[in-house]
N, C-alpha and C positions, 0 to 999 in steps of 0.2 A: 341617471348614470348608466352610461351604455359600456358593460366589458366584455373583453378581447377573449374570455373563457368562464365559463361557468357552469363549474363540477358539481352535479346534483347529488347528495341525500349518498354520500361517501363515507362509509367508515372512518374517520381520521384518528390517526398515533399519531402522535404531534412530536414526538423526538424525545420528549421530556423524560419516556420509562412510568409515566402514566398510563391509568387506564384509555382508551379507546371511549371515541364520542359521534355520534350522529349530526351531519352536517354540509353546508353548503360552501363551496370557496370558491373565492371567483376570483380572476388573475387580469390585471391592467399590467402592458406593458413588459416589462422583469420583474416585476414584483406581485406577492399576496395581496389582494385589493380589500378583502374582506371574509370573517369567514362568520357564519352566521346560520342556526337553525335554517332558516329558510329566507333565501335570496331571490326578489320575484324579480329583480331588475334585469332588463334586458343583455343577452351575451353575441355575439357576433357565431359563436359556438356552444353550444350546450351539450354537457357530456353526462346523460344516465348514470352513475356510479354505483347503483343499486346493486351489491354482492359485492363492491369491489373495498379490498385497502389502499386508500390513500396516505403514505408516510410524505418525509424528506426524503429527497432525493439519496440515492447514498451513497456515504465517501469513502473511498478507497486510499487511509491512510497509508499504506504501503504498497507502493509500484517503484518499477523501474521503467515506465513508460516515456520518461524524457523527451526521447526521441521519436520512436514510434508514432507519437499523437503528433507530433508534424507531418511525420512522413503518410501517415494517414488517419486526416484528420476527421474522416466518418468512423468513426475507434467503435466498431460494432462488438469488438473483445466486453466492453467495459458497459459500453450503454446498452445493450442488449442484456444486462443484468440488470439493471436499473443503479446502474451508476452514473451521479452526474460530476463529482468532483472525484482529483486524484492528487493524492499528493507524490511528487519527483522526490529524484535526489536523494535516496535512501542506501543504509549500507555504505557509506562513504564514497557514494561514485554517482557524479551529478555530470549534466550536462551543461549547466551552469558553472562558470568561470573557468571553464576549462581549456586551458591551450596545450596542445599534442602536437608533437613534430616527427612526424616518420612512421609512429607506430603506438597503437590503444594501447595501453599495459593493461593485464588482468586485475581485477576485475571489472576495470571500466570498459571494456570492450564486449560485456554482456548490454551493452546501452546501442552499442551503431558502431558504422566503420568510418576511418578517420575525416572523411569527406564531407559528413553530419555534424563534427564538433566545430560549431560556427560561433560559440557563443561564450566569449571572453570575459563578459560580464552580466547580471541578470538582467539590466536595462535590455540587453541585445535581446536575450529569451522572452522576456516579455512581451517586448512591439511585436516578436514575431508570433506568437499566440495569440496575442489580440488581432495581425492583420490575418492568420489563417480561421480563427474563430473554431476551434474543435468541436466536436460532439459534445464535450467535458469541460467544464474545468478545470484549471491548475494552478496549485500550485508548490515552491521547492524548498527544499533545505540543500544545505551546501554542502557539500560532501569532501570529506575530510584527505583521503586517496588523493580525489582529482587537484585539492588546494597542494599535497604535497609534491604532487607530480610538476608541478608549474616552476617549481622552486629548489627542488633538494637533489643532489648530486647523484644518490641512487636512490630509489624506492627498499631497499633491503636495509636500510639503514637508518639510524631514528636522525631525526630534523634537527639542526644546529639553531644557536640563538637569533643567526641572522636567517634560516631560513622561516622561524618561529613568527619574526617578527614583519617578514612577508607575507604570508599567509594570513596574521592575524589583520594586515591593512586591505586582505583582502575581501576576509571575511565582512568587518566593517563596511565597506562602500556593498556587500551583497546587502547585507541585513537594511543598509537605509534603501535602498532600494527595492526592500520589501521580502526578502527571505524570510520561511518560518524559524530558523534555526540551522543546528549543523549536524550532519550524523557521521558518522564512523563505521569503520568495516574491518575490525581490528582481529578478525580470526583467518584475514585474508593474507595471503605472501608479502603481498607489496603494502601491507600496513602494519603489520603484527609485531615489529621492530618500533616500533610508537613506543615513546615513553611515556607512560602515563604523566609526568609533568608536564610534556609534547600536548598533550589533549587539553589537561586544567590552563594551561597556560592558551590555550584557544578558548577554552569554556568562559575566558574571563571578558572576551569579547562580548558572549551572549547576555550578559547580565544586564547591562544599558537597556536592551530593549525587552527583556525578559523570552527570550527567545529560547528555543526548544533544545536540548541535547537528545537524539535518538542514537540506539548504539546497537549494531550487530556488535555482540561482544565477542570479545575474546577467545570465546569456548564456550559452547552447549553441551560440551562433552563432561567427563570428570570431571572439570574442573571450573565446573558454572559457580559455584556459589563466589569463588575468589574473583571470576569475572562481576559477575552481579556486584559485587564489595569496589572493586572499581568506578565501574558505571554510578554507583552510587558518593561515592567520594566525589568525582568532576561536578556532578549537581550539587554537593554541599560547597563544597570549592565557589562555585561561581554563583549561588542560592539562585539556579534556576529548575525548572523540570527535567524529568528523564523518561524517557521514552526506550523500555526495553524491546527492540524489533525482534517480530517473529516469537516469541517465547517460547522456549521449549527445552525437555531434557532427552539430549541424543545418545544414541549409542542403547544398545540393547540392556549394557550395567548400569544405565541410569534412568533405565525405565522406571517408574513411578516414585521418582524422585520431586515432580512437583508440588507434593505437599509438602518439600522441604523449602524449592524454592518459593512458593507463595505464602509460603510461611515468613517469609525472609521479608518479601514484600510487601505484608500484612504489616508487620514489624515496623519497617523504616516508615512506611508511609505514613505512621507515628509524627514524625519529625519534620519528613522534607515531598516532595512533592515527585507522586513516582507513580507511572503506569505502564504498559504491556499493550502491545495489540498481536495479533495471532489469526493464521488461518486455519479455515477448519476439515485437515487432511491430516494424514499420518507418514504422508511423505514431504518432507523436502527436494528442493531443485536449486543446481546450480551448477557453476564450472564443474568437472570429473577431476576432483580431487584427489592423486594418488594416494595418500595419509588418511584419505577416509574410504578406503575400499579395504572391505571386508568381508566375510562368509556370514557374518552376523544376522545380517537381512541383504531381501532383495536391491540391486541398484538397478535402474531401467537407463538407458543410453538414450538422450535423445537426439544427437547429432556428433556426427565426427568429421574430423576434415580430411583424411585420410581415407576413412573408409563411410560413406555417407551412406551406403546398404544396410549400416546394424542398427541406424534409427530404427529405435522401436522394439529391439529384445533387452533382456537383461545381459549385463553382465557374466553371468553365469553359462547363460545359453551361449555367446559369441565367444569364451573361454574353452567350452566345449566342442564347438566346430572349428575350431584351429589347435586343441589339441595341446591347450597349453592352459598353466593357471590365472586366478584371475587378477592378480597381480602384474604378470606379464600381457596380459590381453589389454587392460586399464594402459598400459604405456603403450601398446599399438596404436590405442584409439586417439589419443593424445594429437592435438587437440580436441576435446568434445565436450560434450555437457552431459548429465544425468539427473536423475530421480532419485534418490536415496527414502527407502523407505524404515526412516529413521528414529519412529516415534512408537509410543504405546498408547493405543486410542482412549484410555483411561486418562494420560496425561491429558491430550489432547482436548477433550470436555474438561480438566478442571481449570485448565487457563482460559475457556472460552467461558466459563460459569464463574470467573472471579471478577470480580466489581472493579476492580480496575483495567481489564481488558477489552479493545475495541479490535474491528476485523479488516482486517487488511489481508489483500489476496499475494503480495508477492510472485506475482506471474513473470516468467521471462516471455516476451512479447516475440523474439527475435526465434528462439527455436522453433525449429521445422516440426518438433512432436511435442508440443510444450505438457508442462504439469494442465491437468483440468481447473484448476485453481485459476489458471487464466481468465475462463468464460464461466464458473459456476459458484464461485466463492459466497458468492452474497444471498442465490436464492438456496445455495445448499445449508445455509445457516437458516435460514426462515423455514424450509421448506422439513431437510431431515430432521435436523435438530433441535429444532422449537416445537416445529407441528406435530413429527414423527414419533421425535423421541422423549418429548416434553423435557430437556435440558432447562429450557428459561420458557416466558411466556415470550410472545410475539411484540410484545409491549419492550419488553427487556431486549430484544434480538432488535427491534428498529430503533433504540437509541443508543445501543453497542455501534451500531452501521451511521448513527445521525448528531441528533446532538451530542452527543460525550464525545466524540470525534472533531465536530467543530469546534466545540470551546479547548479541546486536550490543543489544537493547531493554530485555536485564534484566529479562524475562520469569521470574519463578518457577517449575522445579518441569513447566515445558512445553519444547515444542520436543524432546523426547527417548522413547524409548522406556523407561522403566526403572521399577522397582517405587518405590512412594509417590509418580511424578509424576502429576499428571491426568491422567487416562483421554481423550484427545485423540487420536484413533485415525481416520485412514482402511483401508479395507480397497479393495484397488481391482486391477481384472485389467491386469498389466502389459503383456498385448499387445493387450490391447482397450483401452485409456484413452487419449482423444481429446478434442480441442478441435472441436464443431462449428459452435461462433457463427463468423459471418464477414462480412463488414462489409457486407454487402447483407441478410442474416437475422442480427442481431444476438444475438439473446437465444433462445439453444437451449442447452438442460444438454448436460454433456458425457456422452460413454461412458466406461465403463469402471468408474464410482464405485459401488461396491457398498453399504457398508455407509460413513455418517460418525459417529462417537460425537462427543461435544461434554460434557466432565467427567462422562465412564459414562452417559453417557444417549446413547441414539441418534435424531440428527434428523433424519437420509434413510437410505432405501432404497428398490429399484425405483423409483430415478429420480422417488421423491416424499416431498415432508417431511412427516414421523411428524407431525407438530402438536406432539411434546415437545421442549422447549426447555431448554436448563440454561444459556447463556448469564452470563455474569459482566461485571463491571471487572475488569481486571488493573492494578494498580498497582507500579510498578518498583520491584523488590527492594531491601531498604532497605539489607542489608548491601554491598551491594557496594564 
């Protein structure tokens, strides 16, 4: 047997949240060929691994990269961390099924400009990822905003029976065609008029296929826990999962409020099937929410359309040089985006240390100054807070990033180390792998990432992508 790769004498974490094992893996084709103390058989390639960890590849349960990974599809944001899968469609705003006429509405215009929304139904997004082949893989959930915009008379307003029952035919023909499920973005303008019947009554679509409910809730603010009680009600509703995005308690009054809410979580998970994924920053990003500008903490601007020079200071400072508060400075800048540094880093570690949480970077791809969390999400978890700070072992931090992530999405066949799954492979030096984007130089690759395979093909090394690409759609396991 002559293979296509053959990883010598590797560290390997297999995904599982297992100890770490000594060993050889060799890669035929897209797939694990073999993995074995010692493989003498012939490789076209032979790769020393001696000092290095070999994981899964890792998946970036939470992006809004939809579009982005088309428009460029060598995604050096993502695979320069050692990411080879991503899941769309988060937040209630997909690129999938979505038809727009004239103009994005908020939120969904944190995704592309109206020119990109090509894709009416997932059939369409999918041949188009398989004919451009990405760095990555993908794949989506359907996003609850873009199904209502297609359909409802105004977005500020909750959805009628008949628009209910449009949506919900629409969601069907996504999910047979391979959607992991649907999310929501219900803390946002143009969703937050949802009635929770509005949702269960789409959550009932997800049951058939056992498909995913992920949900920016309501509120991260005061009033999370009644959120959380929602989110949790649609999953009992329809007896499918939940998927709380992003988790976190915002707002300076509800700083170390997390052992309330994972306490909550602890609780239910009792009963019905519920997780969290979370990135590991103490700021948030997003639209420049006037309802959430405050003196509390810092906000950082990272683009406005009006005035495209204050990329890059706070709030505070661009208040100051016009001489005005920051209230009235936040409607100057209008439109724009920002950093809200909204968290208490105490929170921060206990939702990344609770057994139901996996890590997803929520980067906006499209900001001119984006959050760091963009390009440093995945080695800043292995690197600060494993290695640094001994939060979890290394073992726990690559199956937060691998397997718990694949099977939480229904992921085929990935997420794991093991023979016949895709060759989904980072190779990375566990005392050198670092996060060096930082929210003054954003977009710097990380250290430590040696080698990223992407289904037996490799798309970086020395910190530069091969130009080869084997990028797919993933579509959620049917059996499950």
């Amino acid at each position: 047997m002559k293979y296509d790769y053959l990883l010598k004498n590797a560290t390997v974490f297999d995904g599982t949240g297992n100890d770490s094992f000594s060993s050889d893996v060799a890669i035929n084709n897209d797939r694990i060929a073999k993995i074995s103390p010692q493989i003498t058989d012939d490789a076209d390639i032979t790769i020393d691994c001696t000092g290095l960890v070999l994981s899964p590849g890792f998946i970036d349960v939470h992006t809004h990269d939809d579009l982005i990974v088309i428009q460029k599809p060598d995604y050096i944001e993502k695979t320069s961390q050692g990411v080879t899968s991503i899941i769309v469609g988060n937040c209630g705003i997909s690129a999938v099924c979505a038809t727009l006429h004239g103009v994005v509405p908020d939120p969904i215009d944190l995704l592309g400009s109206l020119d990109e929304f090509t894709f009416p139904d997932l059939t369409s997004y999918k041949e188009r990822i398989n004919q451009i082949s990405p760095s990555v893989n993908v794949g989506t959930l359907v996003g609850h905003t873009t199904l209502r915009n297609n359909c409802v008379e105004s977005l500020l307003k909750p959805a009628t029976q008949d628009n209910i029952e449009v949506m919900k035919t629409k969601l069907t023909e996504a999910l047979e065609q391979g959607a992991l499920g649907l999310s929501t973005g219900l803390s946002y303008g143009n969703a937050i008029n949802s009635s929770t019947e509005e949702i269960c009554a789409l959550s009932e679509v997800l049951t058939a296929y056992r498909g995913l409910y992920a949900t920016h809730m309501r509120t991260e603010y005061d009033g999370i826990i009644g959120a959380m009680e929602e989110a949790f009600l649609v999953g009992r509703h329809a007896k499918v999962p939940v998927q709380i995005s992003h988790h976190k308690c915002a707002g300076a009054k509800n700083w170390g409020r997390t052992v309330e809410t994972l306490g909550l979580i602890d609780k239910c998970r009792l009963e019905q099937d519920i997780s969290c994924d979370c990135y590991p920053y103490r700021a948030g990003s997003s639209n420049l929410d006037l309802s959430q500008v405050t003196a509390d903490y810092d906000i950082l601007i990272t683009w406005s359309t009006p005035h495209p020079e204050m990329s890059g200071k706070t709030l505070e400072e661009i208040a100051a040089a016009w001489s005005t508060d920051i209230h009235q400075a936040a409607a100057r800048l209008q439109p724009a985006g920002a950093i809200y540094f909204q968290m208490h880093e105490d929170d921060v570690r206990r939702v990344l240390q609770h057994a139901s949480s996996m890590v997803g970077s929520d980067g906006l791809p499209r900001d001119p100054n984006p959050h760091p969390r963009l390009w440093g999400t995945f080695p800043r978890v292995l690197g600060h807070y494993s290695r640094d700070e001994q939060l979890f072992s290394l073992a726990t931090a690559i199956h937060k990033m691998t397997g718990l992530s694949a099977q939480r999405f229904s992921l085929s066949d990935r997420g794991f180390i093991k023979e016949n799954y895709f060759a989904d492979i980072v190779l990375f030096d566990a005392n050198k792998i670092n996060a060096t984007a930082t929210f003054e130089k954003p977009k710097q690759r990380a250290d430590g990432i040696e080698y990223v395979f992407v289904n037996g093909v490799v798309a970086y090394t020395d910190k530069q992508m091969t130009g080869n690409r084997a990028g797919r759609f993933m579509e959620r396991e049917k059996n499950q």
